[in-house]
C-alpha positions in Angstrom: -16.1 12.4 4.5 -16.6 14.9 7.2 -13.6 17.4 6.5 -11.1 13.9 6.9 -10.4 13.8 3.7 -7.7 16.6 3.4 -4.8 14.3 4.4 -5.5 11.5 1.9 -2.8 10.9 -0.8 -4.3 9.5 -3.8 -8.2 8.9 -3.2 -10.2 6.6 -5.0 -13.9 6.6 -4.7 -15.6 3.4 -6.5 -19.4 3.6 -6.8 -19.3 -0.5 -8.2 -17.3 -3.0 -7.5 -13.6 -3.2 -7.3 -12.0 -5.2 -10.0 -8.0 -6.1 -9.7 -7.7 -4.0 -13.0 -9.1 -1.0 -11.2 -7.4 -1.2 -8.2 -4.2 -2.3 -10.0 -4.1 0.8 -12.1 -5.0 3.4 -9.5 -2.2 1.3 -7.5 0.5 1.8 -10.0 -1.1 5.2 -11.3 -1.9 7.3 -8.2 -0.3 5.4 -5.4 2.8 5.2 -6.2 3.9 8.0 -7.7 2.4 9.9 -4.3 4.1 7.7 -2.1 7.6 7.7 -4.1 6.9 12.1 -4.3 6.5 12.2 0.2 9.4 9.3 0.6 11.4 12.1 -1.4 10.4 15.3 0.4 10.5 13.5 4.0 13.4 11.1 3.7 11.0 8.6 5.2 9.7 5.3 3.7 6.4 4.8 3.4 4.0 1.6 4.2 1.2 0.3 2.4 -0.9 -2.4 4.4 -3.1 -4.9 2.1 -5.9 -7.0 3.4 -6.3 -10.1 1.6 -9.2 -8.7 -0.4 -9.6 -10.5 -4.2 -9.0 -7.9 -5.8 -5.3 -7.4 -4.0 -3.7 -9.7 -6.5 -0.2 -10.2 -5.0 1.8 -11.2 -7.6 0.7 -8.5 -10.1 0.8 -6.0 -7.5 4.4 -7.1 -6.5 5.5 -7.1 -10.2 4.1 -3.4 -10.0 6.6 -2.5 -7.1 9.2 -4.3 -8.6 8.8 -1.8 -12.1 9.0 0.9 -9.6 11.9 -0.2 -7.8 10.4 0.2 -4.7 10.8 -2.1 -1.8 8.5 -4.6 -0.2 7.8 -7.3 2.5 4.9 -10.1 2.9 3.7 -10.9 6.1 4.2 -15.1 6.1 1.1 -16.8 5.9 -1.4 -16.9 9.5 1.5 -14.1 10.8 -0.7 -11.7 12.2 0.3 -7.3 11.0 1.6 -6.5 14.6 4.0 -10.1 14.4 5.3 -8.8 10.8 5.9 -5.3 11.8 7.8 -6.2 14.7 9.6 -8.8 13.2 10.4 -6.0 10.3 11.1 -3.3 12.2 12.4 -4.9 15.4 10.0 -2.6 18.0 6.4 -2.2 19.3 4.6 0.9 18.9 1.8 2.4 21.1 
């Protein structure tokens, strides 16, 4: 990765295919535990951004945030990221 990969949070490297139970468990796993660890040292939240890849099972990854009690939004169907983040957060960003 060229010296990039200093600032990742919890890498995965998957040398076959993703399956939902892979991505699932590194979701629940590594993911979140990372991202609730920086939302407590910075006070800030953080935001994940799915594309609608088949392994991104919604439902089950919803029902993993909502074990965690963490928060989360859906973009509404055909809303396009900037749309949703706008209409979330109420500004644009450069």
């Amino acid at each position: 990765m060229g010296g990039k990969a200093k600032n990742l949070i919890a890498p995965l490297i998957c040398n076959n295919t993703m399956t939902s139970a892979l991505f699932e468990t590194w979701f629940e796993q590594m993911l979140l535990p990372c991202l609730n660890n920086h939302t407590k040292q910075t006070g800030k939240p953080c935001i994940i951004i799915l594309d609608n890849a088949r392994f991104h099972r919604m439902k089950h990854l919803q029902d993993i945030i909502n074990q965690n009690q963490a928060d989360s939004s859906h973009l509404v169907e055909f809303e396009s990221i900037e749309q949703g983040l706008v209409g979330y957060f109420g500004v644009w960003w450069v």
